[in-house]
C-alpha positions as CSV (number, residue, x, y, z in Angstrom):
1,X,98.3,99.7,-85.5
2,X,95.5,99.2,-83.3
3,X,91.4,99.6,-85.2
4,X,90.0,103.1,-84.3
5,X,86.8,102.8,-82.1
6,X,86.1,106.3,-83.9
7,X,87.2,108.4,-86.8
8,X,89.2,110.6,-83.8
9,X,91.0,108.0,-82.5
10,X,91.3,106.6,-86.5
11,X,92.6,110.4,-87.3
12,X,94.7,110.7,-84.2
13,X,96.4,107.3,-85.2
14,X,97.2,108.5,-88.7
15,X,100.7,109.4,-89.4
16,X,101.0,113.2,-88.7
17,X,101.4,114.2,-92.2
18,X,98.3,113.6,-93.2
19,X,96.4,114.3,-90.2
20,X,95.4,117.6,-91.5
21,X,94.3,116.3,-94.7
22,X,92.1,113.7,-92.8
23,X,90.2,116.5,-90.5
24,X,89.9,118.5,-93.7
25,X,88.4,115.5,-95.5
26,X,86.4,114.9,-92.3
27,X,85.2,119.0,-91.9
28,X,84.1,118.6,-95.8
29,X,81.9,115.8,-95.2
30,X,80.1,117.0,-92.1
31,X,79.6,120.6,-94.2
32,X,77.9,118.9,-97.4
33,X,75.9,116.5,-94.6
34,X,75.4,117.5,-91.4
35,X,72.9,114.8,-90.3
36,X,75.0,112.4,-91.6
37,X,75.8,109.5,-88.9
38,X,79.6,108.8,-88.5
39,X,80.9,106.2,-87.5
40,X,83.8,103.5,-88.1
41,X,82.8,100.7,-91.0
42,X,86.0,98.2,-92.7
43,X,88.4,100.2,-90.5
44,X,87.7,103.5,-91.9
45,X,85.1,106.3,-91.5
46,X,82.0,106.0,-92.4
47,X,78.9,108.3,-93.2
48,X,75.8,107.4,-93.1
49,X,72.6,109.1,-94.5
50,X,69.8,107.1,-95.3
51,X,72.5,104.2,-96.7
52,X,76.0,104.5,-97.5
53,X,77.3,107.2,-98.1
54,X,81.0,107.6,-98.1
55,X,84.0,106.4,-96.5
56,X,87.4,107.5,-96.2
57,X,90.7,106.4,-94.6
58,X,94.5,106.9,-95.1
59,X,96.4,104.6,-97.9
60,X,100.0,103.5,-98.0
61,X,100.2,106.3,-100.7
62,X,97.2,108.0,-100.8
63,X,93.8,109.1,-98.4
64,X,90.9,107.1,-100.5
65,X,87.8,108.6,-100.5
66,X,85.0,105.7,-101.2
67,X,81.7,106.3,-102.7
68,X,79.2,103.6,-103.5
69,X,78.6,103.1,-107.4
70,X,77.4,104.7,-109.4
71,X,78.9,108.1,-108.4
72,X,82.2,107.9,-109.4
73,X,81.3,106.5,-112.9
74,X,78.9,109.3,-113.6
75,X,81.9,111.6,-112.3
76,X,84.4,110.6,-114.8
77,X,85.3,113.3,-117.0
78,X,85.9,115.4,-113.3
79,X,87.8,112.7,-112.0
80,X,90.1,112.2,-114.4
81,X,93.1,113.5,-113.1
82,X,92.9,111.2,-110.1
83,X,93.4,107.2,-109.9
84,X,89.8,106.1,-109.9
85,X,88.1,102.8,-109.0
86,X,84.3,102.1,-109.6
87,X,83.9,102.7,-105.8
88,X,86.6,104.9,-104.7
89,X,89.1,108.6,-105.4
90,X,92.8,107.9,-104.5
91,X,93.6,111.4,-103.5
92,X,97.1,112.6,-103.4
93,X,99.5,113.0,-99.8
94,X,100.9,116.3,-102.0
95,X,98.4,118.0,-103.4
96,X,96.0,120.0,-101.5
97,X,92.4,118.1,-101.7
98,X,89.7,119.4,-104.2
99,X,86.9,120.1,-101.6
100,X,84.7,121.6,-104.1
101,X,84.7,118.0,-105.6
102,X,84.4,116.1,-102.2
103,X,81.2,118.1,-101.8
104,X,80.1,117.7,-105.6
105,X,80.7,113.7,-105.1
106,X,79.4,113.7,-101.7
107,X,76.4,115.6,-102.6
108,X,75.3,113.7,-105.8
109,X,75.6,110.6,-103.4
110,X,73.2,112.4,-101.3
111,X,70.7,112.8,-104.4
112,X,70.9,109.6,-104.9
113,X,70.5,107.8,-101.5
114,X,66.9,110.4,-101.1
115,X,66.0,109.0,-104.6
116,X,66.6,105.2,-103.8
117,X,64.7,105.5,-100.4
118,X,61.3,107.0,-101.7
């Protein structure tokens, strides 16, 4: 598989199962942070607004969702149905994605970029 010059060309090279889940992923983002700049960062898409933000990109057997620290730690009692790293959500090929979540996760990361850059 060739790298993705952009998240289209990483979505469109996705297998088609999870394409779908990926443009979700993708529209979910962009909602929650609109001014957010996207590009492609480690081989996977990239947000970001005023510092990292978030990634994403398609697993073996999962999409992982990848949030600088300390998000997910402060999420952890919301997070624990899912396989959780300090920096990333493995979120299931099956299930449908939790986009309330994404935008909660997404949001706080938000908070906390416009608090570290004041």
């Amino acid at each position: 598989m060739r790298k993705a010059k952009d998240v289209d060309q990483l979505i469109g090279s996705a297998p088609e199962a999870i394409r779908g889940k990926l443009i979700e992923l993708r529209k979910l983002i962009r909602e929650t942070v609109p001014q957010a700049k996207e590009s492609i960062s480690y081989g996977m898409a990239f947000y970001d607004y005023k510092g990292r933000l978030v990634y994403f990109g398609p697993q073996k057997n999962h999409i992982g969702l990848y949030i600088p620290p300390p998000i997910i730690g402060n999420h952890k009692k919301e997070l624990e149905n899912y396989g959780t790293t300090k920096s990333a959500v493995h979120l299931s090929l099956d299930e449908e994605l939790p986009a309330s979540l994404i935008k909660k996760l997404v949001a706080a990361r938000v908070k906390w970029n416009n608090k570290s850059k004041n």
